[in-house]
VEXDO-315789 format. One record per residue: x negated, y negated, z negated of N, C-alpha, C in turn; residue number from 1. Coordinates in Angstrom, 2 decimals, decimal comma, padded with zeros to 5 digits. Atoms other than C-alpha are relative to their C-alpha. Example, Ala and Ser with C-alpha at 12.3 -4.5 7.8 and 13.67 -1.06 7.14 Angstrom:
BEGIN
[r [-000,89; 001,19; 000,00]; [-012,30; 004,50; -007,80]; [-000,90; -001,20; 000,00]; 1];
[r [000,82; 001,19; 000,06]; [-013,67; 001,06; -007,14]; [000,77; -001,09; -000,73]; 2];
% end
This chain:
BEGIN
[r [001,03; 001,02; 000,14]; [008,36; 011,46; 006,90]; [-001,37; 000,67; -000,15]; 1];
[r [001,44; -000,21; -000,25]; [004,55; 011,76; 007,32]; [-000,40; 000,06; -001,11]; 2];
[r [000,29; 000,01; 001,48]; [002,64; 012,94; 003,56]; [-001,20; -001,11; 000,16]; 3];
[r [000,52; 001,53; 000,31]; [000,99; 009,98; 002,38]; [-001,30; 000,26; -000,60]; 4];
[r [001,21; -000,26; 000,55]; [-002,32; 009,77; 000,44]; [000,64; -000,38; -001,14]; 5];
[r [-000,13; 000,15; 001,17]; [-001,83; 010,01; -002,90]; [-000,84; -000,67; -001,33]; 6];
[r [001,09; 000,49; 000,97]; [-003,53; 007,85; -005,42]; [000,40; -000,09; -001,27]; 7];
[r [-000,81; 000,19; 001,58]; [-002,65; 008,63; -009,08]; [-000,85; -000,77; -000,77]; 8];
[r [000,75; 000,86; 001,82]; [-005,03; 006,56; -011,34]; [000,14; -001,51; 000,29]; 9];
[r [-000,37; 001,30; 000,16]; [-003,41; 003,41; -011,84]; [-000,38; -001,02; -001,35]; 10];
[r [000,50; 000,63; 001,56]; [-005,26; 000,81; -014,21]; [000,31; -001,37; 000,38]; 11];
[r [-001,04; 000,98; -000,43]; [-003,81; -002,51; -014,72]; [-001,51; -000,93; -000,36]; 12];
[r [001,47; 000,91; 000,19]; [-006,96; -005,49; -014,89]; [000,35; -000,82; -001,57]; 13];
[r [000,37; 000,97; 001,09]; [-005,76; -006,90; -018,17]; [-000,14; 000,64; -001,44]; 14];
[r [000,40; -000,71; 001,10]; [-006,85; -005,58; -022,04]; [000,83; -000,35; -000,41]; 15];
[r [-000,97; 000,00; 001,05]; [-004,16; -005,55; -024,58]; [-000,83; -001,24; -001,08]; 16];
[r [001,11; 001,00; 000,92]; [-005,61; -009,16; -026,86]; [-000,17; 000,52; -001,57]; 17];
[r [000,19; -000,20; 001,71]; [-006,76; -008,22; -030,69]; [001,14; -001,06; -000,86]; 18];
[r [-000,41; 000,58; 000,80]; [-005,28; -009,56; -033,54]; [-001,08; -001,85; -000,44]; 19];
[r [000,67; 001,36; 000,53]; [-006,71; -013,38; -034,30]; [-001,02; 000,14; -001,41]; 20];
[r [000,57; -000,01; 001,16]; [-007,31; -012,80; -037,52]; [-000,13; 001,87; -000,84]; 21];
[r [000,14; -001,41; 000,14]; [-008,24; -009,45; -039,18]; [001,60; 000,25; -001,55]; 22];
[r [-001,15; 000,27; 000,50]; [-005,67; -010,64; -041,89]; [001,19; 000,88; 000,76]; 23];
[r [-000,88; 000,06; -001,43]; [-003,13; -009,96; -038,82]; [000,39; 001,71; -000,07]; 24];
[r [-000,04; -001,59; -000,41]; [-003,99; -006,01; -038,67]; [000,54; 000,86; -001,68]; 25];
[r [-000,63; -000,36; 001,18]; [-001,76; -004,09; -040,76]; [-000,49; 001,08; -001,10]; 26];
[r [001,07; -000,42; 000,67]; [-004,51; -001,80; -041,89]; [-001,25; 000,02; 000,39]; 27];
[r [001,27; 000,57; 000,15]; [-007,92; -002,51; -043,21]; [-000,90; 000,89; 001,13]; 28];
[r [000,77; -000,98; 000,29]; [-010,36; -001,14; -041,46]; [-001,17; 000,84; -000,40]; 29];
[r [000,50; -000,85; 001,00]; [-012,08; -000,04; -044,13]; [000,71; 001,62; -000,24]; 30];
[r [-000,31; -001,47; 000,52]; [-009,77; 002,73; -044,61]; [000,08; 000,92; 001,41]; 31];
[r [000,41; -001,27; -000,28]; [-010,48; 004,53; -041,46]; [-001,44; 001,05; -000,30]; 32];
[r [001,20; -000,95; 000,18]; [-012,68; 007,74; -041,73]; [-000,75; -000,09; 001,11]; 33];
[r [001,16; 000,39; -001,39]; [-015,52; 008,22; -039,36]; [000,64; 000,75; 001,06]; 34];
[r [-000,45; -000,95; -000,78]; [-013,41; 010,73; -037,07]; [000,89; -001,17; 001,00]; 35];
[r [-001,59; 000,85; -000,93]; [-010,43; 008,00; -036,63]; [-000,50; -001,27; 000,45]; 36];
[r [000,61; 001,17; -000,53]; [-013,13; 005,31; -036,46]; [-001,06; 000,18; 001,68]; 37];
[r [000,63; 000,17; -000,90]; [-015,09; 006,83; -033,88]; [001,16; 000,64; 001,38]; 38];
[r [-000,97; 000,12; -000,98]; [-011,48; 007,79; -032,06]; [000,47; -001,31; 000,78]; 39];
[r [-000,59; 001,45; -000,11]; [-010,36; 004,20; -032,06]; [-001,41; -000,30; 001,03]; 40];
[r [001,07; 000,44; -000,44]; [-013,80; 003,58; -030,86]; [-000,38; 000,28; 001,90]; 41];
[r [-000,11; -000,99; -001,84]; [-013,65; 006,05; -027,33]; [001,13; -001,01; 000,46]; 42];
[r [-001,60; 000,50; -000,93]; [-010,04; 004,44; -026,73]; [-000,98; -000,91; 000,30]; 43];
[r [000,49; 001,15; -000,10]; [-011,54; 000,93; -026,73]; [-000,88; -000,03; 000,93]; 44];
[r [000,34; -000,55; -000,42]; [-014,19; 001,99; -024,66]; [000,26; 000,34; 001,67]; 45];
[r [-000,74; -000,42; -000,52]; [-011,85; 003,98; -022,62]; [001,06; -001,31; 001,30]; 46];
[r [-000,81; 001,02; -000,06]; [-009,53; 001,18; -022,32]; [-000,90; -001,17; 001,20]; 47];
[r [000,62; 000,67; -000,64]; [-012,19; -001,25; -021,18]; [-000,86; 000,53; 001,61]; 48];
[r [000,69; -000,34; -000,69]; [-013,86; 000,91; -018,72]; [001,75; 000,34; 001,51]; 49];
[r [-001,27; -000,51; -000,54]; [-010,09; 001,67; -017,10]; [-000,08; -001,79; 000,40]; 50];
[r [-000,23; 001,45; -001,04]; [-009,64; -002,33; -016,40]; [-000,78; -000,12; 001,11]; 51];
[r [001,28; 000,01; -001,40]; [-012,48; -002,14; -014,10]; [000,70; 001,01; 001,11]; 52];
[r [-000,08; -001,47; -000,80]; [-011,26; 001,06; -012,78]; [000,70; -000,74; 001,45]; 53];
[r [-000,95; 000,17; -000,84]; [-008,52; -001,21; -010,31]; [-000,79; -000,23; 001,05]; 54];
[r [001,05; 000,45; -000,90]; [-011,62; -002,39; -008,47]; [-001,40; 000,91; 000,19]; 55];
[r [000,99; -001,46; 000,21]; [-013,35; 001,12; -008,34]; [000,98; 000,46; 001,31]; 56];
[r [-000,61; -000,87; -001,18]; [-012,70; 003,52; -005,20]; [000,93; 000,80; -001,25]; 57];
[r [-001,04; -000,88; 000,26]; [-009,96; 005,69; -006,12]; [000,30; 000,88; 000,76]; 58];
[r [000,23; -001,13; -001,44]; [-010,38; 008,12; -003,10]; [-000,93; -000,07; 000,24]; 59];
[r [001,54; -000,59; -000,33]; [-013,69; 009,79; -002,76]; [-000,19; 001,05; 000,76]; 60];
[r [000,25; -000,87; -000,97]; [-013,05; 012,75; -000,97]; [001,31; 000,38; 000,80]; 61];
[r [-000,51; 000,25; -000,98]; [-011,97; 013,66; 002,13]; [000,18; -001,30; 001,42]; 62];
[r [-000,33; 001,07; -000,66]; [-010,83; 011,45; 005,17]; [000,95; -000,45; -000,26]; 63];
[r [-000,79; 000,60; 000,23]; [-008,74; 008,94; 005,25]; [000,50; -000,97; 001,30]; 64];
[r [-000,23; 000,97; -001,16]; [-006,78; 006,71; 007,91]; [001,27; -000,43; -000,50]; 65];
[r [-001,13; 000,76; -000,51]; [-003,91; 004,27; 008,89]; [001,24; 000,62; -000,36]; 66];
[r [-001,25; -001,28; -000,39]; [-000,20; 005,91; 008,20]; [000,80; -000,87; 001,07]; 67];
[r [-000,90; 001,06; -001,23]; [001,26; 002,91; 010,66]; [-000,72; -001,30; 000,41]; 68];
[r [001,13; 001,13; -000,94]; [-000,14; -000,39; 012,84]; [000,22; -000,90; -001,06]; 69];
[r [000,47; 001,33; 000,86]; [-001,25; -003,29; 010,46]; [-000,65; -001,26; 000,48]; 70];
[r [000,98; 001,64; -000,38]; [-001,70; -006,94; 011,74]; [-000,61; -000,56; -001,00]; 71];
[r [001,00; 000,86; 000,98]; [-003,89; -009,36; 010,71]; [-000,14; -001,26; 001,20]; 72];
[r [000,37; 001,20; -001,04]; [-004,67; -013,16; 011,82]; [-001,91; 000,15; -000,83]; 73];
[r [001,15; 000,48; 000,92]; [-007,60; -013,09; 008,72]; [-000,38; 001,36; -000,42]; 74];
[r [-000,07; -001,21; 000,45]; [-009,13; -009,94; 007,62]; [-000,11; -000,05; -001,75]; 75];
[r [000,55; 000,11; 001,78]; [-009,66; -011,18; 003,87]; [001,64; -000,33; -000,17]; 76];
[r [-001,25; 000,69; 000,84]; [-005,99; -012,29; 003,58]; [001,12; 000,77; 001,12]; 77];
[r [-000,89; -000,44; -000,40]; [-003,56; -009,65; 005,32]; [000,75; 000,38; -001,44]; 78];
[r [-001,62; 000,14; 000,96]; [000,30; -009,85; 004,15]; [000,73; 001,49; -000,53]; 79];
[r [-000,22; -000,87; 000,31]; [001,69; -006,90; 002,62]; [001,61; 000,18; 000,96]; 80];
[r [-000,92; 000,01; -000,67]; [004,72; -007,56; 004,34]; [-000,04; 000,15; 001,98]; 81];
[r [000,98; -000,35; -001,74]; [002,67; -007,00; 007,92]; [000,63; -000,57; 000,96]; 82];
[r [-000,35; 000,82; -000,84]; [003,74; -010,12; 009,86]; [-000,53; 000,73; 001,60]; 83];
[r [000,54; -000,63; -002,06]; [003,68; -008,94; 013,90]; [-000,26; -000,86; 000,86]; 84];
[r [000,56; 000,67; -000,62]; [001,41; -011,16; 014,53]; [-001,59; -000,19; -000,01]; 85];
[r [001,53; -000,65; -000,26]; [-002,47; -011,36; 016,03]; [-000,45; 000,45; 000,18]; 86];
[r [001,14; -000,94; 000,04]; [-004,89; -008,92; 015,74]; [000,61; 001,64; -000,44]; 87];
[r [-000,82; -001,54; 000,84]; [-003,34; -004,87; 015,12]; [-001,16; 001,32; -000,24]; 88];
[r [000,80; -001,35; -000,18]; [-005,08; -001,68; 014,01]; [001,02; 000,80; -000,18]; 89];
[r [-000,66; -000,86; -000,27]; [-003,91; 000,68; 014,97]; [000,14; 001,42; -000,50]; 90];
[r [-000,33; -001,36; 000,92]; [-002,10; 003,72; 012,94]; [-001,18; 001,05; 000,21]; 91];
[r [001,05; -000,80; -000,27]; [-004,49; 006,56; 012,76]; [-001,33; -000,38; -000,34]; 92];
[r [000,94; 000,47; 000,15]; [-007,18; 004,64; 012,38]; [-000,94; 000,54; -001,58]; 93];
[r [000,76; -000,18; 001,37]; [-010,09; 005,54; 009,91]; [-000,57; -000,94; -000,77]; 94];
[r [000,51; 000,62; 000,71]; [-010,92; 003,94; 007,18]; [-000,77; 000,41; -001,32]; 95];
[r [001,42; -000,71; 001,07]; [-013,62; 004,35; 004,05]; [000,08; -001,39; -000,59]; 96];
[r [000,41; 000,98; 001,21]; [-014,37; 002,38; 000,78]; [001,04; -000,80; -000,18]; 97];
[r [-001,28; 000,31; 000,62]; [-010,84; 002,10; -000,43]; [-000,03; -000,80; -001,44]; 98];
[r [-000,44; 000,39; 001,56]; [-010,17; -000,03; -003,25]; [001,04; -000,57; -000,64]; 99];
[r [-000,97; 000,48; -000,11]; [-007,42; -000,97; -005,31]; [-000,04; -001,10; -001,51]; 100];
[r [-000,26; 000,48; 000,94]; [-006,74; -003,67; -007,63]; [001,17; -000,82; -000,46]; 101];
[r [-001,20; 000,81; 000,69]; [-003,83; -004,50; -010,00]; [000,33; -000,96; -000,62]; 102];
[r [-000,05; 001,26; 000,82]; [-002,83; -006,95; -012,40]; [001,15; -000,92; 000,79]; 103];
[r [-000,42; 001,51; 000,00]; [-001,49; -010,53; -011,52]; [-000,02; 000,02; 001,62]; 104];
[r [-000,19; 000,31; -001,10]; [-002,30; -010,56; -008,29]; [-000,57; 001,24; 000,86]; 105];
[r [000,34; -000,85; -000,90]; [-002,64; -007,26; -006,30]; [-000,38; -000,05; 001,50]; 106];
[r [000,46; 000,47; -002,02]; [-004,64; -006,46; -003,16]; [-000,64; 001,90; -000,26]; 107];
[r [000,33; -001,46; -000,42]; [-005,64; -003,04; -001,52]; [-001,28; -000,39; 001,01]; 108];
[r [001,27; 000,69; -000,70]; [-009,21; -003,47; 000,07]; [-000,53; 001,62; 000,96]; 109];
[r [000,19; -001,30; -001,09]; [-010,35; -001,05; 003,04]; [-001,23; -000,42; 000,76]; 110];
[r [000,62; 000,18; -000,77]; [-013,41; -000,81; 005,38]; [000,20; 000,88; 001,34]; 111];
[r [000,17; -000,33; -001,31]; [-013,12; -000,25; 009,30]; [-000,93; -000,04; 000,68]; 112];
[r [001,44; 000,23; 000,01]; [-016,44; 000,99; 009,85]; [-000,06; -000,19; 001,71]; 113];
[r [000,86; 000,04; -001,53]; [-016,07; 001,63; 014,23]; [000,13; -001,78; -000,05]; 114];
[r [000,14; 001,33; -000,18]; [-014,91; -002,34; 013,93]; [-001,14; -000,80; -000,63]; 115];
[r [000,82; 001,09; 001,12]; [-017,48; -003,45; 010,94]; [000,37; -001,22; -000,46]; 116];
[r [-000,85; 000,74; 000,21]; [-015,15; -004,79; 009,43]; [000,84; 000,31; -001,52]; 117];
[r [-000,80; -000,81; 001,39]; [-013,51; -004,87; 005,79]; [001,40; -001,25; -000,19]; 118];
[r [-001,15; 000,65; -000,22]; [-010,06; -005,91; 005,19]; [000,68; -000,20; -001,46]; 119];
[r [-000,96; 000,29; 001,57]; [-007,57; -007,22; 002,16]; [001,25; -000,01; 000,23]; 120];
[r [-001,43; -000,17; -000,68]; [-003,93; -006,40; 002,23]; [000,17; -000,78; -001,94]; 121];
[r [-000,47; 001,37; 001,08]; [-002,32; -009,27; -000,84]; [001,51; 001,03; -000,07]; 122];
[r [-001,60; -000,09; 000,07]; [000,96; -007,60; -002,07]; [000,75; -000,85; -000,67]; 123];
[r [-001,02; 001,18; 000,36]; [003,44; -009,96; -002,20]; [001,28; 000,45; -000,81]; 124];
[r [-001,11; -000,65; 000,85]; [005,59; -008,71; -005,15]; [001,33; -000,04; 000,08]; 125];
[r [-002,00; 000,55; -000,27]; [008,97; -010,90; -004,31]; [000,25; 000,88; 001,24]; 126];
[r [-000,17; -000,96; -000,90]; [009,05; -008,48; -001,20]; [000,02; 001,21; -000,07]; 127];
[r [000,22; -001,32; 000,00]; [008,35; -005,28; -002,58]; [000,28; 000,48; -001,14]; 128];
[r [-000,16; 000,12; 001,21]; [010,64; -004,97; -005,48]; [-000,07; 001,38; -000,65]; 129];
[r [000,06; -001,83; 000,60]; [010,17; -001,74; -007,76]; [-001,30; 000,79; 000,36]; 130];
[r [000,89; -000,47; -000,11]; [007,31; -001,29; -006,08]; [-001,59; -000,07; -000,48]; 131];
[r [001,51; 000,10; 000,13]; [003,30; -000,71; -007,40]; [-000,60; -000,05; 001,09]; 132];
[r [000,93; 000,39; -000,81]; [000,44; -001,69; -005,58]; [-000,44; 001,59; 000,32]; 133];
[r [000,21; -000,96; -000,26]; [-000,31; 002,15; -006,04]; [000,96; -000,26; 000,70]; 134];
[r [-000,77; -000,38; -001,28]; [002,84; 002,87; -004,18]; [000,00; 000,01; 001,44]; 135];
[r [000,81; 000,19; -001,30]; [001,54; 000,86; -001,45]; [-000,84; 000,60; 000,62]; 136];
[r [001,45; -001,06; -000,96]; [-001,70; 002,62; -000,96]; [001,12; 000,92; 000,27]; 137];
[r [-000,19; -001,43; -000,37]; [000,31; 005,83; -001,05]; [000,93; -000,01; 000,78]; 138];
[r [-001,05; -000,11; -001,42]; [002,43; 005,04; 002,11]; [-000,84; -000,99; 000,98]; 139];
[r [000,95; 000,66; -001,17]; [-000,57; 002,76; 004,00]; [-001,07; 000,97; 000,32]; 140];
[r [001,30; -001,32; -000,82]; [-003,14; 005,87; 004,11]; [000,63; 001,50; -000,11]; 141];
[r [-000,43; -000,90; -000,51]; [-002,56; 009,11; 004,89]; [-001,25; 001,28; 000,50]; 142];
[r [001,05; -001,06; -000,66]; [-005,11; 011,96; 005,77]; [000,25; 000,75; 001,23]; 143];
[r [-000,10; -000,45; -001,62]; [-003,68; 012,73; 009,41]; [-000,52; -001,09; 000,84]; 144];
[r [000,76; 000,27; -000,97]; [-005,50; 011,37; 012,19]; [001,59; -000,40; 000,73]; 145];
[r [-001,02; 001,22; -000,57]; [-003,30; 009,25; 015,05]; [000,54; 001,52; 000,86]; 146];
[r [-000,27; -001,36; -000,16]; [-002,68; 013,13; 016,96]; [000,83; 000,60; -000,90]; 147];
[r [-000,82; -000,60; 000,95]; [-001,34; 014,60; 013,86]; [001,28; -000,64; -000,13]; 148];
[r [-001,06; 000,71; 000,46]; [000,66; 011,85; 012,59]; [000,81; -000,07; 001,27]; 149];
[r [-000,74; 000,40; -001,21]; [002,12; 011,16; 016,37]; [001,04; 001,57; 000,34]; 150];
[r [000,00; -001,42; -000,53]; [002,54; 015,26; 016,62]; [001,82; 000,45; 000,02]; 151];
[r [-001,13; -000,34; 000,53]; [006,01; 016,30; 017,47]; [001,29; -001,47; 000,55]; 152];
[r [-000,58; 000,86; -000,99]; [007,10; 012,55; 019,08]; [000,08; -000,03; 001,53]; 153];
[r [-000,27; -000,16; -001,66]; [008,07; 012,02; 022,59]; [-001,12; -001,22; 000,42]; 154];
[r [000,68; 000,55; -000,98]; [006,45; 010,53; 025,25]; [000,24; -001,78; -000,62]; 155];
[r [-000,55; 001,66; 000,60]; [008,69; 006,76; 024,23]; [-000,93; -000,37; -001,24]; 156];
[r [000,20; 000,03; 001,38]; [007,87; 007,21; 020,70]; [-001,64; -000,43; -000,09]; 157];
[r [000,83; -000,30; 000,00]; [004,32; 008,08; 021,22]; [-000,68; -001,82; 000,39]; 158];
[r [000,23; 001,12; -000,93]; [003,95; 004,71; 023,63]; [000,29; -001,08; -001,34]; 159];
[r [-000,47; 001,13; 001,08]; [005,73; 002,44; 020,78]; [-001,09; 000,17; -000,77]; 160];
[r [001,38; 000,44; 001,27]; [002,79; 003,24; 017,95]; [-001,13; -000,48; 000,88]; 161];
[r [001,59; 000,59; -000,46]; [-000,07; 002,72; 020,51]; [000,01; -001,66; 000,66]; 162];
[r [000,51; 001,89; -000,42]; [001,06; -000,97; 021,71]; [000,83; -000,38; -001,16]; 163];
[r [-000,39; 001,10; 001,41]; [002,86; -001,57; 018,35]; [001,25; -000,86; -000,04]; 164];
[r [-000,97; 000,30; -000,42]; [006,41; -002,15; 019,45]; [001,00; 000,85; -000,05]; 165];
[r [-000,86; -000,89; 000,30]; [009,87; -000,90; 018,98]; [000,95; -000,01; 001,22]; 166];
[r [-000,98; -000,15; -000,79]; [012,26; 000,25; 021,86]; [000,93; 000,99; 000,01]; 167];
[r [-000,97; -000,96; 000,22]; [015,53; 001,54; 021,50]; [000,02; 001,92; 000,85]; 168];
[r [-000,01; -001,07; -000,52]; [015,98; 005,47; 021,65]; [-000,81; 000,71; -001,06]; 169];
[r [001,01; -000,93; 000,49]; [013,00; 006,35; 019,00]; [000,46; 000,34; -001,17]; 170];
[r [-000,40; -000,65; 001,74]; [013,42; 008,01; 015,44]; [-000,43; -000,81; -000,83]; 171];
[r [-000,15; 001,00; 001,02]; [013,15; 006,23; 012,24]; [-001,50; 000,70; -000,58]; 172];
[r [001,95; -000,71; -000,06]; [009,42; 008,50; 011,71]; [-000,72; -000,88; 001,31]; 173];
[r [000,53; 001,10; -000,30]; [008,77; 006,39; 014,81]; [-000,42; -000,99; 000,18]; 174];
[r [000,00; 001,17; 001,02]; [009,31; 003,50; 013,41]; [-000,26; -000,45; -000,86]; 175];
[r [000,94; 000,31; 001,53]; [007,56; 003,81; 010,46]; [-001,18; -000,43; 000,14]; 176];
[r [001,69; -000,30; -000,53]; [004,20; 004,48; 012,33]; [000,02; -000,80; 000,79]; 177];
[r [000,23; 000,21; -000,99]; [004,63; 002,13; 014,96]; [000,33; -001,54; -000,55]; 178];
[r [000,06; 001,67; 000,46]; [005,60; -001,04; 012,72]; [-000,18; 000,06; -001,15]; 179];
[r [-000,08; 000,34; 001,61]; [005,46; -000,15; 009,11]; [000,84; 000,21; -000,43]; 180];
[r [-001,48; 000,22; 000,88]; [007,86; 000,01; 006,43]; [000,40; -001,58; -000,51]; 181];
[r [-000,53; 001,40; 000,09]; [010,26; -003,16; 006,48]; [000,13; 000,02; -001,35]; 182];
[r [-000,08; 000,17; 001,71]; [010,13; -005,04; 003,20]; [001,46; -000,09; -000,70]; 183];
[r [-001,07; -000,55; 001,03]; [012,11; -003,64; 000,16]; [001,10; -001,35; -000,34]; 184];
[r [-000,85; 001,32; 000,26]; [013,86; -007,21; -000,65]; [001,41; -000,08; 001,41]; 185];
[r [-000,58; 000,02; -001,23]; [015,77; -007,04; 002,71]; [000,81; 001,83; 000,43]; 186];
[r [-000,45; -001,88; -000,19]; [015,97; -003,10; 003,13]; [-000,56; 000,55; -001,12]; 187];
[r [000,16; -000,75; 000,99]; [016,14; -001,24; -000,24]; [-000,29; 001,65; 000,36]; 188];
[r [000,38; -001,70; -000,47]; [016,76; 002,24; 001,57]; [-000,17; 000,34; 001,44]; 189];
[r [000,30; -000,40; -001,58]; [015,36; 003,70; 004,57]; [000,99; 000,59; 000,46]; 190];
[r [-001,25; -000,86; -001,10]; [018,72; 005,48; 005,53]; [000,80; -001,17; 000,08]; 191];
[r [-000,67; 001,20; -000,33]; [019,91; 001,89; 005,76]; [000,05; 000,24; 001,92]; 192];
[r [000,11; -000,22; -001,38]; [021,39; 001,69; 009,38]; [-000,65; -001,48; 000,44]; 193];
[r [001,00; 001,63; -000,48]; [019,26; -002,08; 009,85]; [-000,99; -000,15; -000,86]; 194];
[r [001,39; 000,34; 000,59]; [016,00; -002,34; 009,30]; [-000,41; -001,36; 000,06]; 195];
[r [000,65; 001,52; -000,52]; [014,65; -005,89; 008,96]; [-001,60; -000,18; 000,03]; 196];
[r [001,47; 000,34; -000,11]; [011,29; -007,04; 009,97]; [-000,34; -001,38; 000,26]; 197];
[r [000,23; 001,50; -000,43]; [009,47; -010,25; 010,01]; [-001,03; -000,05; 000,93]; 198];
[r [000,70; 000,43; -000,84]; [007,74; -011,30; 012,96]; [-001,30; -000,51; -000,15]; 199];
[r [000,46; 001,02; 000,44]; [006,36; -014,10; 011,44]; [000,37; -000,30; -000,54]; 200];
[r [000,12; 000,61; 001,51]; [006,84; -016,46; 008,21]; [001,45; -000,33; 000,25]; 201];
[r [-001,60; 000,66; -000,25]; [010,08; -017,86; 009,77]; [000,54; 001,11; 000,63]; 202];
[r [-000,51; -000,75; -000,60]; [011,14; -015,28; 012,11]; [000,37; 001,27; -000,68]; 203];
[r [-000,18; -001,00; 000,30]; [013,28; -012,32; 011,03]; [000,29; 000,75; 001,23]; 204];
[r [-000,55; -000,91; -001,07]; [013,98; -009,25; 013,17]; [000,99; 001,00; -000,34]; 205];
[r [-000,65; -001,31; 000,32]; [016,48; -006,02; 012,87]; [-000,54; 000,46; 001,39]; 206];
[r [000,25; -001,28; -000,43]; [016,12; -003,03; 013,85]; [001,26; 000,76; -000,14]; 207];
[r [-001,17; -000,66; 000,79]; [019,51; -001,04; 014,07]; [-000,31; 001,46; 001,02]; 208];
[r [000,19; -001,30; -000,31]; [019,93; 002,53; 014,14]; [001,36; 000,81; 000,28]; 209];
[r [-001,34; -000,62; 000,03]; [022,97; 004,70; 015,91]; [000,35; 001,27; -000,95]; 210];
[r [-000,46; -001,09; 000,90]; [024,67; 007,72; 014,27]; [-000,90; 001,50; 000,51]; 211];
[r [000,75; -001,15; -000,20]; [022,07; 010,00; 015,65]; [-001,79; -000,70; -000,53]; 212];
[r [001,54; 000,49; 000,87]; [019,13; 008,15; 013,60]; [-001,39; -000,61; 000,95]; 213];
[r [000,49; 000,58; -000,71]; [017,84; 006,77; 017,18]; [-000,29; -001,75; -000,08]; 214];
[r [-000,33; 001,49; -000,34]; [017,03; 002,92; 017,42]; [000,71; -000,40; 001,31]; 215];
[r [-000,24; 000,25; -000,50]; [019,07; 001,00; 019,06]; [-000,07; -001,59; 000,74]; 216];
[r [000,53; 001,45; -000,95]; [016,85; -002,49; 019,66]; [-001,30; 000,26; -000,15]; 217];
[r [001,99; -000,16; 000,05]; [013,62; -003,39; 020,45]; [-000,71; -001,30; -000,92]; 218];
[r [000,59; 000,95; 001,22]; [011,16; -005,49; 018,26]; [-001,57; -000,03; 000,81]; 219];
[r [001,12; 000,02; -000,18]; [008,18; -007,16; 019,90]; [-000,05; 000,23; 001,54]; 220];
% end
């Protein structure tokens, strides 16, 4: 598999609530000293400046692009589950002014500057079980270029990521890059021999794979 972009600082958007009443807190605080008062004081601080953080870049240096093709009908409301339908960018692709935010309702936010264009990917949690919204970023970007990442596929393979389609014969690395990773609710492990994919809202697809880790249908 292709190395991913890694995004370790994960901050969640909601504060831990105080006690109601100061009653409530099991010591006064009167009895901290100025050391443990002005510790308590950084966390808090700390704490508050970290909820923000989910909606802060989290990748500043270096490039960054695509690790596989991503539809869209809306660019403010793409599915985490990457319906194969509409509009595609295509793997490789560069992107800038990453952002990520957690909580309640996660979304991964990106700009596609040759399009001028900024995008929202919504993770849909009942689909992506076990998984963080970090996790996501760190298998949707990637710091290889559409060359790199392709480097090492065949001629077939190569053809499937650039129109965004699956035809039997390619590797399960081709298939990653050329539709995505099928959602976890449906396929828990990638050495599963059926991959499922959704088309669309109603439409499911497989993907099956022979004993030499080739596909053996097409999708799309």
């Amino acid at each position: 598999m292709s190395p991913r972009r890694r995004f370790d600082t994960y901050a969640s958007n909601t504060v831990p609530s105080m006690p109601a009443k100061r009653n409530d807190l099991k010591m006064p605080i009167q009895r901290f000293g100025t050391s443990a008062f002005s510790t308590c004081l950084m966390a808090i601080v700390a704490l508050a400046i970290a909820s923000k953080a989910g909606a802060q870049d989290l990748f500043d240096s270096g490039t960054t692009y695509l690790a596989y093709n991503v539809w869209f009908e809306k660019p403010d409301v793409v599915w985490s589950i990457n319906y194969k339908k509409g509009r595609r960018i295509l793997a490789g692709t560069q992107v800038t002014d990453i952002r990520i935010k957690s909580g309640r309702k996660p979304k991964i936010r990106f700009s596609v500057d040759e399009w001028n264009m900024d995008f929202t990917i919504h993770m849909q949690k009942k689909f992506h079980p076990g998984l963080t919204v970090v996790d996501l970023a760190n298998r949707l970007f990637t710091d290889k270029p559409l060359d790199t990442l392709t480097s090492g596929f065949s001629k077939l393979e190569k053809e499937c990521v650039e129109h965004g389609y699956i035809r039997p014969g390619i590797s399960r690395e081709a298939v990653l890059v050329a539709a995505g990773y099928p959602p976890e609710h449906y396929t828990p492990s990638l050495e599963l021999t059926q991959w499922y994919y959704w088309t669309s809202r109603m439409v499911k697809s497989i993907v099956g794979f022979d004993k030499h880790g080739k596909t053996k249908d097409s999708l799309l």
